[in-house]
C-alpha positions in Angstrom: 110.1 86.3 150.1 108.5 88.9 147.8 105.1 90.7 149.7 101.7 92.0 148.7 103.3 95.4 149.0 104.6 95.4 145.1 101.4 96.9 144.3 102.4 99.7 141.5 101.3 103.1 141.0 99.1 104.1 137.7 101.9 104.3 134.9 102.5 107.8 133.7 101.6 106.2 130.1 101.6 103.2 127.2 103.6 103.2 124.5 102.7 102.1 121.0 102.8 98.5 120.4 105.4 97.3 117.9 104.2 94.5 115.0 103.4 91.6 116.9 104.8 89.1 113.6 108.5 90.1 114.4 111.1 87.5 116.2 112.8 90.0 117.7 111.3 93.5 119.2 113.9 95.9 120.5 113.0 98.1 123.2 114.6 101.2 124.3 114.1 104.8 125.9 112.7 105.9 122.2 110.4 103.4 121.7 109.6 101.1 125.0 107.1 98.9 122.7 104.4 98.1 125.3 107.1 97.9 128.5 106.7 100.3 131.2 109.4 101.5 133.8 109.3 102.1 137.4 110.9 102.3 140.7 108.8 101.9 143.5 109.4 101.8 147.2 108.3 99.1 150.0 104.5 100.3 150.0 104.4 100.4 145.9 104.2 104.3 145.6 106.4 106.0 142.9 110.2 106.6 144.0 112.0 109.8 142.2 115.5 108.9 143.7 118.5 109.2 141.5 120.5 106.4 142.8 117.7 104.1 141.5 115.5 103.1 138.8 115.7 101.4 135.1 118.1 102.5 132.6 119.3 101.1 129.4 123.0 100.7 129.2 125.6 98.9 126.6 126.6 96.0 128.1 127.5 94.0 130.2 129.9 92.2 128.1 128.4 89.2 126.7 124.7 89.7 127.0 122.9 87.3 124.8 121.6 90.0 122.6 122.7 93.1 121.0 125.1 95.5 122.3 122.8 96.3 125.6 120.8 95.6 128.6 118.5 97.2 131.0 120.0 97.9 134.2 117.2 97.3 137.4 118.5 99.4 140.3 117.1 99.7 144.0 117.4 103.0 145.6 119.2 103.7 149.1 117.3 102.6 151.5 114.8 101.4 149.5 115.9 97.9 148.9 112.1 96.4 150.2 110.9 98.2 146.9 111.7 97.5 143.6 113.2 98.6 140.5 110.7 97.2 137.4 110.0 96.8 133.3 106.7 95.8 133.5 104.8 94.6 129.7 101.2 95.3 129.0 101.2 92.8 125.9 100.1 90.1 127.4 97.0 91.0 129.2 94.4 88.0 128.1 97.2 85.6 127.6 96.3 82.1 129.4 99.1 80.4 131.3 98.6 77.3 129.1 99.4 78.8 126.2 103.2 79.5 127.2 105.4 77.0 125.3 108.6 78.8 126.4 109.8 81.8 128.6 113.3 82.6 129.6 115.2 85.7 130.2 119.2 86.2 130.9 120.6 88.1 134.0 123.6 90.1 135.4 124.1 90.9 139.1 127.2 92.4 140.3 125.2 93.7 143.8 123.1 91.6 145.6 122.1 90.5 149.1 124.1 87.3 148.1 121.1 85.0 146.5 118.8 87.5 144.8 118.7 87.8 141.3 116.2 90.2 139.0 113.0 87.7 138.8 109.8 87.3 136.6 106.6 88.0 138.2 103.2 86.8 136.3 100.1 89.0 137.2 97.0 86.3 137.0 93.3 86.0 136.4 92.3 82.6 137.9 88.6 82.3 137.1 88.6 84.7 133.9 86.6 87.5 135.7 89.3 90.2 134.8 90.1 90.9 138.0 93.8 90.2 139.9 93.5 87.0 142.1 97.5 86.4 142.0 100.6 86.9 141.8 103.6 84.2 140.6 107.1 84.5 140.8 109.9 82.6 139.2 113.1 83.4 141.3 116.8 81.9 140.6 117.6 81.6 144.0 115.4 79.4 144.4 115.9 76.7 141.0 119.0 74.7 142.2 116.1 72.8 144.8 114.6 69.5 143.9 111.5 69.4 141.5 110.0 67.1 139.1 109.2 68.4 135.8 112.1 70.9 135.4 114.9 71.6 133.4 118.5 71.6 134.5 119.0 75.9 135.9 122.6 77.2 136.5 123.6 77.6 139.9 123.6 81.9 140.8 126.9 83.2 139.8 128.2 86.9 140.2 129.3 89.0 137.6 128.2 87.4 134.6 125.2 86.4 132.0 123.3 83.5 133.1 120.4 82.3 131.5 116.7 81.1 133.1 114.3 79.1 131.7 111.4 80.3 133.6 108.9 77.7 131.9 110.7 74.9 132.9 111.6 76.4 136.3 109.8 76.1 139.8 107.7 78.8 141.1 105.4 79.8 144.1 102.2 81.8 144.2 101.6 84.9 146.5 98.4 82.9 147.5 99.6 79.2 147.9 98.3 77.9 144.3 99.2 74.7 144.0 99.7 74.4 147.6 103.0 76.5 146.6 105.2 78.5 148.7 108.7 80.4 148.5 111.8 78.2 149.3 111.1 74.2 149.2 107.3 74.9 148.5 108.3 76.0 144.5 106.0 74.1 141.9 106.1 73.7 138.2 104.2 76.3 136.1 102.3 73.2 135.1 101.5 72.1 138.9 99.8 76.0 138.6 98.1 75.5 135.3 96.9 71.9 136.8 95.2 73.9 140.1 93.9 76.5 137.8 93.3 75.8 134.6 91.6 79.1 133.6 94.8 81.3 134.5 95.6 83.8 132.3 97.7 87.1 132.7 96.0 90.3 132.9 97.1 94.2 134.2 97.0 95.5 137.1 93.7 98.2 137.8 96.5 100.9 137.9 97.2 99.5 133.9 100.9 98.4 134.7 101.6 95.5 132.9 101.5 91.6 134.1 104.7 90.5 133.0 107.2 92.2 135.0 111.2 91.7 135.2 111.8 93.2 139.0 114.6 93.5 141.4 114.6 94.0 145.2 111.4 93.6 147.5 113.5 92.3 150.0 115.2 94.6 153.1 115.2 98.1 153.0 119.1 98.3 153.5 120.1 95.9 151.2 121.0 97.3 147.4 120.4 95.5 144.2 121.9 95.9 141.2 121.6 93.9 137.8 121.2 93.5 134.3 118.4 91.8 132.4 118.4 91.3 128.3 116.5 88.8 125.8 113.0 88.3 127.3 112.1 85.5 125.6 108.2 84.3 125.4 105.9 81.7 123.2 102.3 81.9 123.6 101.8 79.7 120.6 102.5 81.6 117.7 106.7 81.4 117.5 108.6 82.9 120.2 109.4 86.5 120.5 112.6 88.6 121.9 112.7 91.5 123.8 116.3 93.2 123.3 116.5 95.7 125.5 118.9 98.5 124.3 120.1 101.9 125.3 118.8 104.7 123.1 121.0 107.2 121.0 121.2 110.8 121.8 117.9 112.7 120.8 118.0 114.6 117.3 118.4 118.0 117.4 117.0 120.6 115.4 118.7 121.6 112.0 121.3 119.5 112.7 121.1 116.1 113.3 118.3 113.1 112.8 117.7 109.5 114.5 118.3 106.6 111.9 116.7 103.4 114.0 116.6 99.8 112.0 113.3 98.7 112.6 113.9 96.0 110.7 116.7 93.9 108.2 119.7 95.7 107.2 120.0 99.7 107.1 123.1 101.3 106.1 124.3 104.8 106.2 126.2 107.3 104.4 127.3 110.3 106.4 129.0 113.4 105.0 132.6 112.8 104.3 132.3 109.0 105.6 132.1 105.9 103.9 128.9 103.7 103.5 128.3 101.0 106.2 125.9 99.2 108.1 123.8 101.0 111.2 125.7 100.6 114.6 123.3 99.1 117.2 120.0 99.3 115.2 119.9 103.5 116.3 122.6 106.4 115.6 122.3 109.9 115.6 123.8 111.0 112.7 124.1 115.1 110.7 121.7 116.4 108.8 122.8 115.3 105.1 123.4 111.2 106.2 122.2 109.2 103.2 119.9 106.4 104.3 120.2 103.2 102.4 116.4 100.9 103.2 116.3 99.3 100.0 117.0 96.1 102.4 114.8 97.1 105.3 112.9 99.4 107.0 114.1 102.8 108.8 113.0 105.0 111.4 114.1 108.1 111.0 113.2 110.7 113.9 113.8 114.4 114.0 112.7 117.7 115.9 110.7 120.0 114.2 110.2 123.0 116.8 112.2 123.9 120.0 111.7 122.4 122.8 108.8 119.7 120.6 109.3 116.1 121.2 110.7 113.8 118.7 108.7 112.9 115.6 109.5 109.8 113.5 108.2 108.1 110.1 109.3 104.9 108.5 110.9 104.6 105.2 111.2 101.9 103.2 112.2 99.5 99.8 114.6 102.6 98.8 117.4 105.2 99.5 117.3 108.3 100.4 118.7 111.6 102.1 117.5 113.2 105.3 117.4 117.1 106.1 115.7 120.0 107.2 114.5 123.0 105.6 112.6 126.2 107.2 114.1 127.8 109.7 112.3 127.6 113.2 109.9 125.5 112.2 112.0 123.1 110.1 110.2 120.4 107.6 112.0 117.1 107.4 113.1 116.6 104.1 113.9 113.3 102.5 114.9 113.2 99.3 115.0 110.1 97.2 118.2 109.0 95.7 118.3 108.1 91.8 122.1 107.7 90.8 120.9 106.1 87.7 118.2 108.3 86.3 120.6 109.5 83.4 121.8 106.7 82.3 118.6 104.8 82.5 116.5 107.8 81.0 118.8 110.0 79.6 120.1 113.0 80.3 117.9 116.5 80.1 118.6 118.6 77.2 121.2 121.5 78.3 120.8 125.1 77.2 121.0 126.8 74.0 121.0 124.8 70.3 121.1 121.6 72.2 117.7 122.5 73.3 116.1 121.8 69.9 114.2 118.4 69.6 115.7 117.8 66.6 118.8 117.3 68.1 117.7 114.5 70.9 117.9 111.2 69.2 114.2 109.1 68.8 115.2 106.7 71.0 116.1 109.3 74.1 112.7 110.9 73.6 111.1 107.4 74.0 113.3 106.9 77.1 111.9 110.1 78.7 108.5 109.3 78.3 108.9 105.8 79.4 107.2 104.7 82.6 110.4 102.7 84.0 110.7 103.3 87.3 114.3 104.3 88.4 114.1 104.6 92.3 111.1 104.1 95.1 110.5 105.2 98.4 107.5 103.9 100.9 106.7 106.4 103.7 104.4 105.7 106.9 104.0 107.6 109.9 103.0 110.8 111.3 105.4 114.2 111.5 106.7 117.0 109.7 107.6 115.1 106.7 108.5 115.9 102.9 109.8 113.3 100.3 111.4 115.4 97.3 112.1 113.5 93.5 113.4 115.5 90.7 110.0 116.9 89.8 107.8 116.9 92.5 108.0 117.3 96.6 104.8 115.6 98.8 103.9 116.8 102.2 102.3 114.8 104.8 101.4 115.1 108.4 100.9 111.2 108.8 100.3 109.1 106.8 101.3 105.9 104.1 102.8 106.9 101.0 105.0 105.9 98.1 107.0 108.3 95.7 108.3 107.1 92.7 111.1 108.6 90.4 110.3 107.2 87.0 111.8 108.1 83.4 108.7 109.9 83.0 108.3 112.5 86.0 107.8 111.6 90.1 104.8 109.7 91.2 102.9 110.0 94.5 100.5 107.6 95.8 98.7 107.8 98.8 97.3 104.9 100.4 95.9 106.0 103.9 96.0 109.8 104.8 96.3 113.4 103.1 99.6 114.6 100.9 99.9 117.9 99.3 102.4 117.2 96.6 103.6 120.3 94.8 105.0 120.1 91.3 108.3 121.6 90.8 108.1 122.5 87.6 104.7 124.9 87.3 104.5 125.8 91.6 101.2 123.9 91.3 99.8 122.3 94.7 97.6 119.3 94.2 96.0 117.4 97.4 96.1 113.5 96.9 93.9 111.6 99.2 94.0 107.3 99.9 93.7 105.5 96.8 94.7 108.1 94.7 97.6 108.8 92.6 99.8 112.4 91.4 102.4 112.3 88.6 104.7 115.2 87.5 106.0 115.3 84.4 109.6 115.3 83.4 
């Protein structure tokens, strides 16, 4: 039986939310999305043991969702506290507007029934303030209940998915007249008792949807996996893939390419083109990035010992490298393989330098305003996007370069760019809603 002594300590901080329209949100030590992590012992204060804790591992084998999981620990000694992935997304959300939550587990230690379980943080009378706590737990979904939907019985050492909306669940606080064991009710039965229930966050700010292991014994050890979060609160249902991250960039050397979304592929040096392994690789300095597909996150360290920055890139290809010594800028240059032969070649030194000698029709390509290659940038960072005339540098911001027959475009739609023309040295600041082009 879980205990009022899960209470959590103030998370250390929130990450950024990711877009809220996307079916699938992948989470991982880079970019957590709104999920928080912590170990906790039996009173809820913050453990620092290494034998505990959540990590994001590949695997197990057959997890119902990428190449990963996160991995929910309890620490020696510890196994009345609690290993946790706790989401802040939710807060506000009323229990009536679920339409479907499920999640998939992997235990290979365990005190023999417990599993990792959901826990819902609750608002009853829609004050703000924490009046429960409910808890779906696998060990107890095999016993007799009207209104639920058929649960697998617990089995070691492999996936097994719970559908915790159509499962039985007790209240730390009897609603519903529930109770752990035989006293499980539907979510409805809960909803029924308390029709203004909604989730909300704890005072400390953790999160009300939590994924936990443990709160049982302090010499019993827990071990297991958790992947694909599922939940539908009425406007499609969402996924939470939890992944492990790649190795960190490092500086004048190597970049992280992350999918953020659709299909990303990669060119590194000497390597042939293909797709992104596991949405994230860290990959050398001089990788081409092909977005024309999708959108890419590409993260890099600008300063030693400086934490990652990262951008998004999109509708094009490019290049990704660093120039500037200690203080590198992150350069990414926009690939045009077809300029010449869609705007034809420059003219080359000496007599073919005259005009007389480039045809009509090649002058009229040159000036033409066809647009050969495009690149969206938005983010914040150390960031430069170079064309064959021009080289724009922003410190966050959303912008698009364009390579056209005619010279490289910059235009800014929220932020500052200083874009500098190749061609004279000139510097010219473009501000949102404004436009640069440098002439062939």
């Amino acid at each position: 039986m879980r205990t009022t002594r899960v209470a959590l300590a103030v998370a250390a901080g929130l990450i950024a939310a990711a877009p809220a329209h996307a079916a699938t949100t992948l989470v991982r030590p880079a970019s957590l999305d709104t999920w928080q992590t912590f170990l906790v012992n039996g009173a809820g204060a913050n453990l620092t043991a290494t034998d505990g804790g959540v990590s994001f591992v590949e695997g197990p084998a057959g997890q119902p969702s990428g190449a990963g999981s996160a991995r929910l620990r309890t620490a020696t000694g510890h196994g009345d506290g609690a290993a946790q992935l706790r989401s802040t997304r939710f807060a506000g959300t009323p229990l009536s507007a679920i339409t479907a939550m499920t999640y998939a587990t992997h235990t290979s230690i365990t005190n023999g029934a417990q599993l990792p379980y959901l826990r819902l943080t609750v608002d009853l009378d829609a004050n703000g303030s924490v009046d429960d706590e409910l808890f779906f737990e696998p060990v107890y979904q095999t016993l007799a209940g009207l209104g639920t939907v058929p649960q697998p019985a617990i089995a070691l050492g492999s996936w097994q998915v719970w559908n915790a909306r159509g499962g039985l669940w007790w209240s730390q606080r009897g609603l519903a007249g529930s109770s752990a064991g035989t006293g499980v009710k539907t979510l409805d039965a809960m909803i029924a008792a308390a029709p203004l229930a909604r989730i909300v966050n704890t005072p400390g700010r953790a999160g009300g949807v939590s994924l936990s292991s443990g709160v049982v014994a302090p010499d019993q050890r827990f071990d297991g996996n958790v992947d694909a979060f599922t939940i539908d609160i009425g406007a499609g249902p969402t996924t939470y893939d939890f992944e492990p991250g790649p190795a960190p960039p490092v500086r004048n050397q190597s970049a992280v390419v992350t999918a953020v979304q659709g299909t990303i592929k990669i060119t590194m040096p000497g390597k042939r083109t293909r797709k992104l392994i596991n949405r994230g690789e860290n990959v050398p300095l001089g990788t081409i990035v092909d977005a024309s597909n999708g959108r890419a996150s590409i993260a890099t360290v600008n300063a030693r010992g400086a934490k990652a920055q990262s951008s998004w890139f999109y509708d094009g290809a490019f290049s990704v490298r660093q120039r500037g010594g200690t203080r590198p800028v992150t350069e990414i240059e926009l690939r045009s393989p077809r300029f010449v032969a869609l705007c034809g070649g420059s003219a080359s030194a000496g007599a073919a330098s005259a005009s007389a000698l480039v045809s009509r029709a090649t002058r009229r390509r040159r000036r033409s305003k066809r647009v050969v290659s495009s690149l969206w940038g938005d983010g914040k960072g150390s960031f430069r996007t170079t064309g064959r005339n021009s080289a724009a540098t922003v410190r966050g911001t959303k912008w698009l370069t364009q390579e056209r027959c005619d010279g490289t475009l910059t235009r800014v739609v929220r932020g500052v760019v200083k874009v500098k023309n190749l061609r004279t040295n000139k510097v010219v600041t473009i501000t949102g809603g404004h436009s640069y082009l440098a002439p062939r």
